[in-house]
C-alpha positions as CSV (number, residue, x, y, z in Angstrom):
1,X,10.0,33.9,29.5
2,X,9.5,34.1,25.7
3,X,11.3,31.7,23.2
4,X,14.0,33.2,21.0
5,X,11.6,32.1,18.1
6,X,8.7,34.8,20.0
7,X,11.7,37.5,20.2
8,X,13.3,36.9,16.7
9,X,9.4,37.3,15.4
10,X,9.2,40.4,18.0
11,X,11.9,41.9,16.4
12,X,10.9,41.4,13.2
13,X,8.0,43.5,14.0
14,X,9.9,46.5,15.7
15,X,12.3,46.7,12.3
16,X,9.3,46.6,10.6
17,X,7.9,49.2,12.8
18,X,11.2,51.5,12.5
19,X,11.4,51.1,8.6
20,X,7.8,52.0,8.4
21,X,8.4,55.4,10.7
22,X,11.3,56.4,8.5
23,X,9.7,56.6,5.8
24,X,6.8,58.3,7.3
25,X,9.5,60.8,8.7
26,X,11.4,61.4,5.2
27,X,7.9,61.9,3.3
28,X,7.3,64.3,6.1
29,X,10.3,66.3,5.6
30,X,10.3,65.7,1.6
31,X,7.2,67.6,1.9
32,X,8.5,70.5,4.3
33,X,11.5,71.0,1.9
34,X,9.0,71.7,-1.2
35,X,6.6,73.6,0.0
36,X,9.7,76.4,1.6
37,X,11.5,76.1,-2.1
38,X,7.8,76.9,-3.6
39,X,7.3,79.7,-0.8
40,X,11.0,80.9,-1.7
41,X,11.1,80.5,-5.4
42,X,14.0,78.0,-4.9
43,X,14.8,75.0,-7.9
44,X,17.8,72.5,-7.3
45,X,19.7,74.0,-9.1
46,X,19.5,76.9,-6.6
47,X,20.4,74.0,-3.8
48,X,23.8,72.8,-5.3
49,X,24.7,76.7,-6.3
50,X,24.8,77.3,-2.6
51,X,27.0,74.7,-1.5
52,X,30.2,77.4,-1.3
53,X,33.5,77.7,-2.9
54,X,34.1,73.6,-3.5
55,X,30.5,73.3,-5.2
56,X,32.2,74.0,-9.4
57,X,34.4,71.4,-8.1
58,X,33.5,67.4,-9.5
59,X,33.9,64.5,-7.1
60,X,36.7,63.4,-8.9
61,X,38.7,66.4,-8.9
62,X,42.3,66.0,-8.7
63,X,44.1,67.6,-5.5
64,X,47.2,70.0,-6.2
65,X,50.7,68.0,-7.3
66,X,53.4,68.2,-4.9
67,X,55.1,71.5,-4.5
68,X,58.7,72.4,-5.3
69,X,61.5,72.5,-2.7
70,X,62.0,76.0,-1.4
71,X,65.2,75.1,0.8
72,X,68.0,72.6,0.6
73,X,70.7,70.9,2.6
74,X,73.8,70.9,-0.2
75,X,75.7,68.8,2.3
76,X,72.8,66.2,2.7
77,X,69.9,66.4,-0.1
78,X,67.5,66.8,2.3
79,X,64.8,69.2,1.0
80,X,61.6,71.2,2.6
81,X,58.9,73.0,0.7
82,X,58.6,76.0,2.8
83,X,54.6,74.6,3.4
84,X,54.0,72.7,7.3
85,X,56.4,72.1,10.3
86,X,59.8,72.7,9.3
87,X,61.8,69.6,9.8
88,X,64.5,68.3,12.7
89,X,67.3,68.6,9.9
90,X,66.6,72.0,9.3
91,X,65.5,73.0,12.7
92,X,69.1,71.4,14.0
93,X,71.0,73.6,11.1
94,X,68.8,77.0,12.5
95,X,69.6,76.3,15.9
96,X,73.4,75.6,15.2
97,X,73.3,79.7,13.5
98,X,73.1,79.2,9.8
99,X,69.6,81.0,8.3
100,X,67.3,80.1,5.9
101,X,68.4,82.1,3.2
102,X,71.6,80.1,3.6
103,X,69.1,77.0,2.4
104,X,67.0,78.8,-0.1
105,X,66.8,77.0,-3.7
């Protein structure tokens, strides 16, 4: 049975090993990448164009502020934007016959 001193020193070797084959691996596919942008005429610029409708968009961009109420309780304050699941307050009020126009803002 090895030591743990024969496995530590065994490891070692396999990281090693594995660090060495990733980098073979990523060279390998570096290389792949330029030579179908030289065969398609392709720059980086062309890369990060691609990347769809969030790609004019910085990493830091701010999402949108909070919306305005579209309904109101006037007995209660309670509000609801119109925007996801309406809520119990509101669901309650529909189901007891009022309407949502009698809520609108």
């Amino acid at each position: 049975m090895p030591t743990v001193a024969e496995l530590i020193a065994q490891k070692a070797e396999l990281e090693k090993q594995i660090a060495d084959a990733q980098r073979e691996e990523k060279a390998g596919a570096i290389a792949q990448v330029k030579a179908l942008m030289a065969q398609h005429g392709l720059t980086a610029a062309d890369l990060v164009a691609s990347r769809g409708p969030s790609a004019g968009r910085s990493a830091g961009a701010k999402p949108a502020g909070k919306v305005a109420a579209k309904y109101r309780d006037p007995a209660t304050g309670n509000s609801w934007s119109g925007r996801g699941l309406k809520p119990n307050w509101l669901k309650a009020a529909l189901d007891s016959g009022k309407t949502l126009a009698d809520f609108a803002v």
